[in-house]
mmCIF file of the N, C-alpha and C atoms, coordinates in Angstrom:
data_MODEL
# 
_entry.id   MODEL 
# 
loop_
_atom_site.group_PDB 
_atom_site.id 
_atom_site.type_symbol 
_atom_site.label_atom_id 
_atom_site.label_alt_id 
_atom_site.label_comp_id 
_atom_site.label_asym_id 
_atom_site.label_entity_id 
_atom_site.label_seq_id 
_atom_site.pdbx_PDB_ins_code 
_atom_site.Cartn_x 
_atom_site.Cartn_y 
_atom_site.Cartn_z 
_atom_site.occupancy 
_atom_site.B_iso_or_equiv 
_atom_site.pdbx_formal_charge 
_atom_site.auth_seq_id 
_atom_site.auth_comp_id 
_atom_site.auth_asym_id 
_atom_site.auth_atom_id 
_atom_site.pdbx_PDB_model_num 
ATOM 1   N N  . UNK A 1 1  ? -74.708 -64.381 -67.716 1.00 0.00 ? 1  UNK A N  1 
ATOM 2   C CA . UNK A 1 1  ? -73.313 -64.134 -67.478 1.00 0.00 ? 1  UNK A CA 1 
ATOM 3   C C  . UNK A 1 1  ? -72.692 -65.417 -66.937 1.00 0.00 ? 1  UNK A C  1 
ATOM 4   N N  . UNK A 1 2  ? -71.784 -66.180 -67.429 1.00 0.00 ? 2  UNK A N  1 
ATOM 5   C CA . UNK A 1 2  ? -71.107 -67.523 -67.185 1.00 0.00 ? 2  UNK A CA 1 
ATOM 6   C C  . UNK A 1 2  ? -69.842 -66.917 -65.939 1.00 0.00 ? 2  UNK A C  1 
ATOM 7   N N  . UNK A 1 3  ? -69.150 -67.663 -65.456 1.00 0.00 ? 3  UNK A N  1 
ATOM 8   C CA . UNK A 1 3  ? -68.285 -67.494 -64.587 1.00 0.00 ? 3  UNK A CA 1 
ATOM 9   C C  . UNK A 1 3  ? -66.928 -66.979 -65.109 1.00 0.00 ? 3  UNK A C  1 
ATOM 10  N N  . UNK A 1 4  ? -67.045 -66.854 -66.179 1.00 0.00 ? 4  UNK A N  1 
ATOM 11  C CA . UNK A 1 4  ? -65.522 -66.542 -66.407 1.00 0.00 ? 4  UNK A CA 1 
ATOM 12  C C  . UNK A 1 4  ? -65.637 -64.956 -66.717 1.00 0.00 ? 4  UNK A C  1 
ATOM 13  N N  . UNK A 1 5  ? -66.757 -64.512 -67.466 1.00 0.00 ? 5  UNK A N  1 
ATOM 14  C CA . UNK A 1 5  ? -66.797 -63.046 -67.311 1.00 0.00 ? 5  UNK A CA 1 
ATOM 15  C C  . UNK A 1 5  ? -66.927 -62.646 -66.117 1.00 0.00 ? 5  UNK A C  1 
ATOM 16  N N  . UNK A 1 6  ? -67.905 -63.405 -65.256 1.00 0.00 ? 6  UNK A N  1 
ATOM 17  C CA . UNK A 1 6  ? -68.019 -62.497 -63.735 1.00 0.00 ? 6  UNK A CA 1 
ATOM 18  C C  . UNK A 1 6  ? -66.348 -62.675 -63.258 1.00 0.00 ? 6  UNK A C  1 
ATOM 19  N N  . UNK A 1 7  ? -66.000 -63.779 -63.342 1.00 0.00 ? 7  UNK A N  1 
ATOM 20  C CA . UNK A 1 7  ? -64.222 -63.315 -63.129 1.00 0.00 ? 7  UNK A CA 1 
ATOM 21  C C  . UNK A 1 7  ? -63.588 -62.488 -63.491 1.00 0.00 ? 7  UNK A C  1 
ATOM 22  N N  . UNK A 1 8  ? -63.526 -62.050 -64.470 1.00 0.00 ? 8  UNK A N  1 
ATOM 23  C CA . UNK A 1 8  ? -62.883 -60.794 -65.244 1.00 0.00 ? 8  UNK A CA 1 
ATOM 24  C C  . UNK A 1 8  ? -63.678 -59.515 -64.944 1.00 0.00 ? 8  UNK A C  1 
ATOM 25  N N  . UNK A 1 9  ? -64.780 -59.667 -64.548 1.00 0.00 ? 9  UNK A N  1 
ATOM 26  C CA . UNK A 1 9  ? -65.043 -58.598 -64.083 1.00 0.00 ? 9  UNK A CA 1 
ATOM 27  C C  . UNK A 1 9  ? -64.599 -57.789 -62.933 1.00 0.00 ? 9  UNK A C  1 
ATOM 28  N N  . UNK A 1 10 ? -64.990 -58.942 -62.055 1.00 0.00 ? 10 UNK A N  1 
ATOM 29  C CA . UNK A 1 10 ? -64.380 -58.979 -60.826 1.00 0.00 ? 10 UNK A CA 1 
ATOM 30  C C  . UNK A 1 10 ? -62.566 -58.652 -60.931 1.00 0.00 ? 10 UNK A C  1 
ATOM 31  N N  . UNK A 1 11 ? -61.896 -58.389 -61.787 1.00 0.00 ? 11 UNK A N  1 
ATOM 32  C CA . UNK A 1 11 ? -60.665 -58.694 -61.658 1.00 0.00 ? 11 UNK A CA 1 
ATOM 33  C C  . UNK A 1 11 ? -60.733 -57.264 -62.208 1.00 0.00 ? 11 UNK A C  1 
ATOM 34  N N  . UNK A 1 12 ? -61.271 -56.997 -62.956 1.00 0.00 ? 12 UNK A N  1 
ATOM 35  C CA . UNK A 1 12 ? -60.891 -55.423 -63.861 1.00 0.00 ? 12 UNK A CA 1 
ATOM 36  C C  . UNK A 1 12 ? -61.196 -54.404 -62.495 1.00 0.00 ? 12 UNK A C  1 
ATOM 37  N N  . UNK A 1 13 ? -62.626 -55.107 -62.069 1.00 0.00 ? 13 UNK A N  1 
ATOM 38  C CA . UNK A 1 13 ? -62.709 -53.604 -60.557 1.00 0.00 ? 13 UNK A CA 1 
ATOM 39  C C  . UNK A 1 13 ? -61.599 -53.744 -59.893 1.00 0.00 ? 13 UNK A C  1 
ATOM 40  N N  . UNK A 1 14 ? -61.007 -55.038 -59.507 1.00 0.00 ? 14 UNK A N  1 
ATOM 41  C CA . UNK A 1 14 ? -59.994 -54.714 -58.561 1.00 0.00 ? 14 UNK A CA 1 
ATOM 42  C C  . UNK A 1 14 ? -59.125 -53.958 -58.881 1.00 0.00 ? 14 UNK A C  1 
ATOM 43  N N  . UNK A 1 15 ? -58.470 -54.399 -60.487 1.00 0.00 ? 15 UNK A N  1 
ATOM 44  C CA . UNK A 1 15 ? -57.173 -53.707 -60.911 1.00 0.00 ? 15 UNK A CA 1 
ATOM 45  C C  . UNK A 1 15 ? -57.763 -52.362 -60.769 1.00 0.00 ? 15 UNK A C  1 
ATOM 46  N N  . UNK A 1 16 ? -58.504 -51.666 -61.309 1.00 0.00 ? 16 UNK A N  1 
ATOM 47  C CA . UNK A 1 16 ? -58.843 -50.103 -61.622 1.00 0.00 ? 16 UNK A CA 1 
ATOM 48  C C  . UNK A 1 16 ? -58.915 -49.341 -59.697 1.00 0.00 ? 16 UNK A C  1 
ATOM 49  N N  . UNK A 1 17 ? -59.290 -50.101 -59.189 1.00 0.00 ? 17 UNK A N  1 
ATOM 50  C CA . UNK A 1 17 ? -59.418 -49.380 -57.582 1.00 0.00 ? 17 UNK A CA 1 
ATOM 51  C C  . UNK A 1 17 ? -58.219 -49.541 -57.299 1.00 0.00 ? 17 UNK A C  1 
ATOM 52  N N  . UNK A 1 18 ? -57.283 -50.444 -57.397 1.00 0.00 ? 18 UNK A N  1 
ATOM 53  C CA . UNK A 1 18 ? -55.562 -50.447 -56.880 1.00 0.00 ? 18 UNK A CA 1 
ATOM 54  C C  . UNK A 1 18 ? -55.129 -49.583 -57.695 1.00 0.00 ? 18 UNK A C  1 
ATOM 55  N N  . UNK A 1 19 ? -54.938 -49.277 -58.905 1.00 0.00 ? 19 UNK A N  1 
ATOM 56  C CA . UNK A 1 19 ? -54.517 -48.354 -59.693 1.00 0.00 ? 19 UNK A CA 1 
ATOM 57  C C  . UNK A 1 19 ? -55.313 -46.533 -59.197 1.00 0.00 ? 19 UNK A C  1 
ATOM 58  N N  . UNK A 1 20 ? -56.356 -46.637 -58.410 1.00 0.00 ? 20 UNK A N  1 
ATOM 59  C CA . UNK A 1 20 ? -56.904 -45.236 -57.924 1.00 0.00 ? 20 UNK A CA 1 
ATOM 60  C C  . UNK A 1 20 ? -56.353 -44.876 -56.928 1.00 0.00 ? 20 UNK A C  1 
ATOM 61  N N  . UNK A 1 21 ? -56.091 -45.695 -55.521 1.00 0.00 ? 21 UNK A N  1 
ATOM 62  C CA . UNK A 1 21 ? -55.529 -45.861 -54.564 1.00 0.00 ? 21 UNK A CA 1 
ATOM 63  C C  . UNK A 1 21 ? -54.015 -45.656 -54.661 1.00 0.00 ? 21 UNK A C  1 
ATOM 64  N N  . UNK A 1 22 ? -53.505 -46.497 -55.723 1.00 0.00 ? 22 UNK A N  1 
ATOM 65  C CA . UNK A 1 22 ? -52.045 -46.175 -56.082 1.00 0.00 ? 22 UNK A CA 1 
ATOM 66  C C  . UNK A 1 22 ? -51.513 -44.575 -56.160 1.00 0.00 ? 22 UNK A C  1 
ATOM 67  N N  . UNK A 1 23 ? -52.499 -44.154 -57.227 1.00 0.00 ? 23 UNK A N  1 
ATOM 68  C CA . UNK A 1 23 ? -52.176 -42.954 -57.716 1.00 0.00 ? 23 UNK A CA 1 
ATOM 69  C C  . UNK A 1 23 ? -52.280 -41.608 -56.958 1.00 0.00 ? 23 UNK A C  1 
ATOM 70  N N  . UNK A 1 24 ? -53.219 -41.843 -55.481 1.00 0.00 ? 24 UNK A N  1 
ATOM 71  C CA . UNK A 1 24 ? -53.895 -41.323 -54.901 1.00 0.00 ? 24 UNK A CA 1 
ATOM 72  C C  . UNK A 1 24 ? -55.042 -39.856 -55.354 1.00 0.00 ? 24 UNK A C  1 
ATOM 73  N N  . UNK A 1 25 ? -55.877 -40.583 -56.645 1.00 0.00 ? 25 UNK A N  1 
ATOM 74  C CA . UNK A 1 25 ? -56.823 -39.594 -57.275 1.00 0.00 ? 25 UNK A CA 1 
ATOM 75  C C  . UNK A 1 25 ? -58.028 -39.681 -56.271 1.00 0.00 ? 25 UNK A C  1 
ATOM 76  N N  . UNK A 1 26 ? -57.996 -40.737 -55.449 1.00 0.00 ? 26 UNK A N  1 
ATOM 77  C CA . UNK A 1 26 ? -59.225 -40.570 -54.336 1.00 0.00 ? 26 UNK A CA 1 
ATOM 78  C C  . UNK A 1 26 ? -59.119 -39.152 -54.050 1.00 0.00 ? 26 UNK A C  1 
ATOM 79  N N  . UNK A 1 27 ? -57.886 -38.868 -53.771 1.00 0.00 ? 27 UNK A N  1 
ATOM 80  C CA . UNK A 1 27 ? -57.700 -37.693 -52.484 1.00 0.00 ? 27 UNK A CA 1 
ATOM 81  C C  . UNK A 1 27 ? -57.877 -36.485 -53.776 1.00 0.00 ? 27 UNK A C  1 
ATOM 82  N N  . UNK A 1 28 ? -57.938 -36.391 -54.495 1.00 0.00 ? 28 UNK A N  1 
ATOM 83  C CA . UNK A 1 28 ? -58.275 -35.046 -55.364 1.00 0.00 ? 28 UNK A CA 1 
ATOM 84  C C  . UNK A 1 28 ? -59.483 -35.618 -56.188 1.00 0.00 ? 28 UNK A C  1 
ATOM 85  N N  . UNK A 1 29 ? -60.007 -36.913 -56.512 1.00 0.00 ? 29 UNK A N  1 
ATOM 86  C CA . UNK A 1 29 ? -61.184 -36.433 -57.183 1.00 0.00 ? 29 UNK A CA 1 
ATOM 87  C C  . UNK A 1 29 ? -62.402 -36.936 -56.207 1.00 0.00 ? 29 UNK A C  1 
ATOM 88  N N  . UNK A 1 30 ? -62.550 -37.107 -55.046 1.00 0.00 ? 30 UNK A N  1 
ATOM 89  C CA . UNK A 1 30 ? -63.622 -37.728 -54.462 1.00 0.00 ? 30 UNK A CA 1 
ATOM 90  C C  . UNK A 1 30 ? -64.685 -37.438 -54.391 1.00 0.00 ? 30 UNK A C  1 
ATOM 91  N N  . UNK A 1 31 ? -65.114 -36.323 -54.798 1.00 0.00 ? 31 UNK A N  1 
ATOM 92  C CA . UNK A 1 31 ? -66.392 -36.302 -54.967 1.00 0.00 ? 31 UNK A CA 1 
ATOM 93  C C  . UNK A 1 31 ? -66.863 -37.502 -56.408 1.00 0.00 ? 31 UNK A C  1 
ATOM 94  N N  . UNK A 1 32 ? -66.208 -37.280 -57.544 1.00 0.00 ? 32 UNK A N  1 
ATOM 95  C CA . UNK A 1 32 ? -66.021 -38.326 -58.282 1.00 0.00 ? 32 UNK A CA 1 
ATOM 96  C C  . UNK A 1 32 ? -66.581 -39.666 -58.304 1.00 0.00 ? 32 UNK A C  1 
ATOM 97  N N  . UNK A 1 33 ? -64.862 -40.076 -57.770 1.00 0.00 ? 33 UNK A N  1 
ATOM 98  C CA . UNK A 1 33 ? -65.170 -41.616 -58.006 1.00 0.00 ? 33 UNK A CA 1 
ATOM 99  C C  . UNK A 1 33 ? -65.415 -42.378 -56.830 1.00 0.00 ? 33 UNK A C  1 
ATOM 100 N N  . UNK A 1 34 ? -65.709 -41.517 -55.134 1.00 0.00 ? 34 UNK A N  1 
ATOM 101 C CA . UNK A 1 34 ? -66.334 -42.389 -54.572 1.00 0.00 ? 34 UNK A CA 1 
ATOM 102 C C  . UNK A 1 34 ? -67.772 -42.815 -55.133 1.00 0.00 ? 34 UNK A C  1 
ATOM 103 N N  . UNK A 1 35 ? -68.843 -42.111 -55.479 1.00 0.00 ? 35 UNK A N  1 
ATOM 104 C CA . UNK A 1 35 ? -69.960 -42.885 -56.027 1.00 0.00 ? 35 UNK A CA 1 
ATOM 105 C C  . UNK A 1 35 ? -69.844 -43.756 -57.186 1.00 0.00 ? 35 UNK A C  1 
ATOM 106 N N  . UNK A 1 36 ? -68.590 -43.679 -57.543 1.00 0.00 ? 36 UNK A N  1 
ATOM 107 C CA . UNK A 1 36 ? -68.328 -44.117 -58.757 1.00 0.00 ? 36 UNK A CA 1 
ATOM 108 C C  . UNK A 1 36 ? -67.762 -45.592 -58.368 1.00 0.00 ? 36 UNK A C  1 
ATOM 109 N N  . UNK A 1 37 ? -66.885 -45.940 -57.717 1.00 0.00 ? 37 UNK A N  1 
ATOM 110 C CA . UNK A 1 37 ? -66.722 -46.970 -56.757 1.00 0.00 ? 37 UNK A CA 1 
ATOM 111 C C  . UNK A 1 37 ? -67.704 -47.610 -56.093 1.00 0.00 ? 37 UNK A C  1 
ATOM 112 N N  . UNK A 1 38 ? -68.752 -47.109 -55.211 1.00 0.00 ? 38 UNK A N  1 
ATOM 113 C CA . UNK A 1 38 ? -69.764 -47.755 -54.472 1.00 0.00 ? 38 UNK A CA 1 
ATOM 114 C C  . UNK A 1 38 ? -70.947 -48.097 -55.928 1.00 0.00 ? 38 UNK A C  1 
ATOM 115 N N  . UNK A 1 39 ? -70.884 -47.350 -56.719 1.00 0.00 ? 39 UNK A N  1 
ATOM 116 C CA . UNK A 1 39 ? -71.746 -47.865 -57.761 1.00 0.00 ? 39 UNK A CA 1 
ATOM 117 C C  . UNK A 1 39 ? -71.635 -49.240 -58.154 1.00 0.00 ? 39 UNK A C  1 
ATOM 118 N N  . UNK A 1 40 ? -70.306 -49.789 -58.908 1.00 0.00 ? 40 UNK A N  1 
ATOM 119 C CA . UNK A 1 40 ? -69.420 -50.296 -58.954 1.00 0.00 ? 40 UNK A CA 1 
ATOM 120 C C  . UNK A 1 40 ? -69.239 -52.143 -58.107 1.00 0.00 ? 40 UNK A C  1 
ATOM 121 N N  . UNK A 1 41 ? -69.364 -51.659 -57.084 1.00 0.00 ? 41 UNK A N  1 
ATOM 122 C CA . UNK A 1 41 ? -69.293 -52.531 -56.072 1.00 0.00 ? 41 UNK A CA 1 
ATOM 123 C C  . UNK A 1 41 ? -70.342 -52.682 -55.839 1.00 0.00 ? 41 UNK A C  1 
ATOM 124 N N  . UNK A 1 42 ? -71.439 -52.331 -55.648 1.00 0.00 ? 42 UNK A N  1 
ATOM 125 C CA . UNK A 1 42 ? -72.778 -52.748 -55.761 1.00 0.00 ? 42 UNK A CA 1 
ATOM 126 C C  . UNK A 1 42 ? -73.033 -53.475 -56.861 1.00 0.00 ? 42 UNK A C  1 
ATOM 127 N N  . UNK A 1 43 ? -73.156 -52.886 -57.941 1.00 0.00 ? 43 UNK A N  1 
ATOM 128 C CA . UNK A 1 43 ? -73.388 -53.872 -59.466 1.00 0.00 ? 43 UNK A CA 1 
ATOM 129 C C  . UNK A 1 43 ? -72.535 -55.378 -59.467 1.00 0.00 ? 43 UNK A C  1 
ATOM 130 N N  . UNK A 1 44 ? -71.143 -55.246 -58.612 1.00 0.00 ? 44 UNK A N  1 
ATOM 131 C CA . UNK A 1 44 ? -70.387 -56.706 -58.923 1.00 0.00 ? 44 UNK A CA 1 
ATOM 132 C C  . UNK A 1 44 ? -71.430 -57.599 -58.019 1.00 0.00 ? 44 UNK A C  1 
ATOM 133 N N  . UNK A 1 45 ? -71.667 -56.908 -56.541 1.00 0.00 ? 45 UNK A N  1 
ATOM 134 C CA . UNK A 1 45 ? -72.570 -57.983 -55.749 1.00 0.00 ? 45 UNK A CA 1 
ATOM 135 C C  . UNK A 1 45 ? -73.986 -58.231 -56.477 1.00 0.00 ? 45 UNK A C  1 
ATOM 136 N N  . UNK A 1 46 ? -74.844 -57.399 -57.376 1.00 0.00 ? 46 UNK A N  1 
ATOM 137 C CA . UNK A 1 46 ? -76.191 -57.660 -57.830 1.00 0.00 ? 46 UNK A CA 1 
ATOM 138 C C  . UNK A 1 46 ? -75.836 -58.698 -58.802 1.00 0.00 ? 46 UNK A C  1 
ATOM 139 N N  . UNK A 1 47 ? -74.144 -58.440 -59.552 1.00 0.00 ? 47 UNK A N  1 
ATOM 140 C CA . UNK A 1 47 ? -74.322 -59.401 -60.496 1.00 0.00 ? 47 UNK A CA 1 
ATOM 141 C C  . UNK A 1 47 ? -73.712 -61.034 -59.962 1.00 0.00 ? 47 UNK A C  1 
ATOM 142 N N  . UNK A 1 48 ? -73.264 -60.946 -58.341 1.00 0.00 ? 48 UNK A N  1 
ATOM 143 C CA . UNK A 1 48 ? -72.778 -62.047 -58.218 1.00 0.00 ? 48 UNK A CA 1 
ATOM 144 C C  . UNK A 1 48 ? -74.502 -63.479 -57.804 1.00 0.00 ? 48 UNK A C  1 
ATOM 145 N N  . UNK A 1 49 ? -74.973 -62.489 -56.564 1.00 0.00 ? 49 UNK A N  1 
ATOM 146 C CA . UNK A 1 49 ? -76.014 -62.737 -56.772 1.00 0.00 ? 49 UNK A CA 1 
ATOM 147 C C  . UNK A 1 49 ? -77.057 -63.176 -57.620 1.00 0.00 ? 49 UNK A C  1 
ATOM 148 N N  . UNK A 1 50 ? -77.151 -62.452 -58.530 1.00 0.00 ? 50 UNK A N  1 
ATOM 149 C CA . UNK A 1 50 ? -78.176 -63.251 -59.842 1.00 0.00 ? 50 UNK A CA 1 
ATOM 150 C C  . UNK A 1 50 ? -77.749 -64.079 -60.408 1.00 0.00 ? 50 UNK A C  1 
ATOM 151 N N  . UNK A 1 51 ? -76.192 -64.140 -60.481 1.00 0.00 ? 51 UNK A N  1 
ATOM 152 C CA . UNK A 1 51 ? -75.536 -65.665 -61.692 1.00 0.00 ? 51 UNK A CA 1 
ATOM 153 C C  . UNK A 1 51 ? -76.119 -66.618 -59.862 1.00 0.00 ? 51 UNK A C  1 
ATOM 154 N N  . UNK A 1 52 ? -75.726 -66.417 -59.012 1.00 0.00 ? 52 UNK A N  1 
ATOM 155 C CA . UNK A 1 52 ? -75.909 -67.262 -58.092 1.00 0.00 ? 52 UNK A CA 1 
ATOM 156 C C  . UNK A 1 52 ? -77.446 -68.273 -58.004 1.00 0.00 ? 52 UNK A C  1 
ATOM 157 N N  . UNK A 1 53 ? -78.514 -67.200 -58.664 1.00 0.00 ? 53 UNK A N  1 
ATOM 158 C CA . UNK A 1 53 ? -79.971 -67.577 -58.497 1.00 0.00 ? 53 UNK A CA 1 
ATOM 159 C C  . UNK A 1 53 ? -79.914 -68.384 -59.578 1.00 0.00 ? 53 UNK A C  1 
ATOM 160 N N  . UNK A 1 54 ? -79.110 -68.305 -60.662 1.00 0.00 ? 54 UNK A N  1 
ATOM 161 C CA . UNK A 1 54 ? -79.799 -68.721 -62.328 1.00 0.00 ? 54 UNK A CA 1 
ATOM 162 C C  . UNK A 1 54 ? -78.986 -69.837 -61.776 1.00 0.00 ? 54 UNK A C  1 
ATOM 163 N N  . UNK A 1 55 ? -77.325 -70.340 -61.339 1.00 0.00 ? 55 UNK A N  1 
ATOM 164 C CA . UNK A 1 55 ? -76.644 -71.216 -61.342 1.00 0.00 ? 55 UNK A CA 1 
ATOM 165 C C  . UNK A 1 55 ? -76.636 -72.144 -60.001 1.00 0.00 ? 55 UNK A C  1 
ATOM 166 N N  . UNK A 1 56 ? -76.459 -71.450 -58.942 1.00 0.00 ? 56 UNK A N  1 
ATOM 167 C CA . UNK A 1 56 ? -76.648 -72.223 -57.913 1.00 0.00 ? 56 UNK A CA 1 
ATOM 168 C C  . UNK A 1 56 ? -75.220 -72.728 -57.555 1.00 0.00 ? 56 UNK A C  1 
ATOM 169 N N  . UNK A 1 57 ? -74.279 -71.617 -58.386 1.00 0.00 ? 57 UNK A N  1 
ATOM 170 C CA . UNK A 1 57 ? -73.005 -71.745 -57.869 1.00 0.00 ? 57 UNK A CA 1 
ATOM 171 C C  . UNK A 1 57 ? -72.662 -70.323 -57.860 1.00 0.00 ? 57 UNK A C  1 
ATOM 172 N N  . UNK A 1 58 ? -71.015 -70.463 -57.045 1.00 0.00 ? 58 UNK A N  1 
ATOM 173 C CA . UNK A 1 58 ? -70.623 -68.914 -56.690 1.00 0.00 ? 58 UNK A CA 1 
ATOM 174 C C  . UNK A 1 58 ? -70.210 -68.320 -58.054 1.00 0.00 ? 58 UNK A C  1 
ATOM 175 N N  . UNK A 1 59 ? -69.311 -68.936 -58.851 1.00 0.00 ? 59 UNK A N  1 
ATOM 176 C CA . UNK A 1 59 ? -68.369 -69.013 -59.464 1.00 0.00 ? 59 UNK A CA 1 
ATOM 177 C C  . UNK A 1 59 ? -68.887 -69.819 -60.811 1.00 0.00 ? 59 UNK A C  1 
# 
């Protein structure tokens, strides 16, 4: 994974969690998409991490 997808990745979770928060579907679907979120956010850090090991940069 090169840096510009982990950017866009990183950019799509943000938009989609401001757009959940916006709408306030937390508050009616949470059983949902909190695991669905912490899933989520875990996978961006495993994947920031491993480009980090292969590259030796953040970004």
């Amino acid at each position: 994974m090169d840096g510009v997808s982990l950017i866009l990745a990183d950019t799509l979770f943000i938009a989609v969690l401001i757009l959940i928060l916006a709408n306030h579907s937390i508050e009616r679907n949470a059983i949902i998409l909190v695991p669905l979120i912490v899933i989520a956010f875990a996978t961006c850090i495993i994947r920031h991490i491993n480009h980090y090991d292969e590259t030796g940069r953040i970004y």
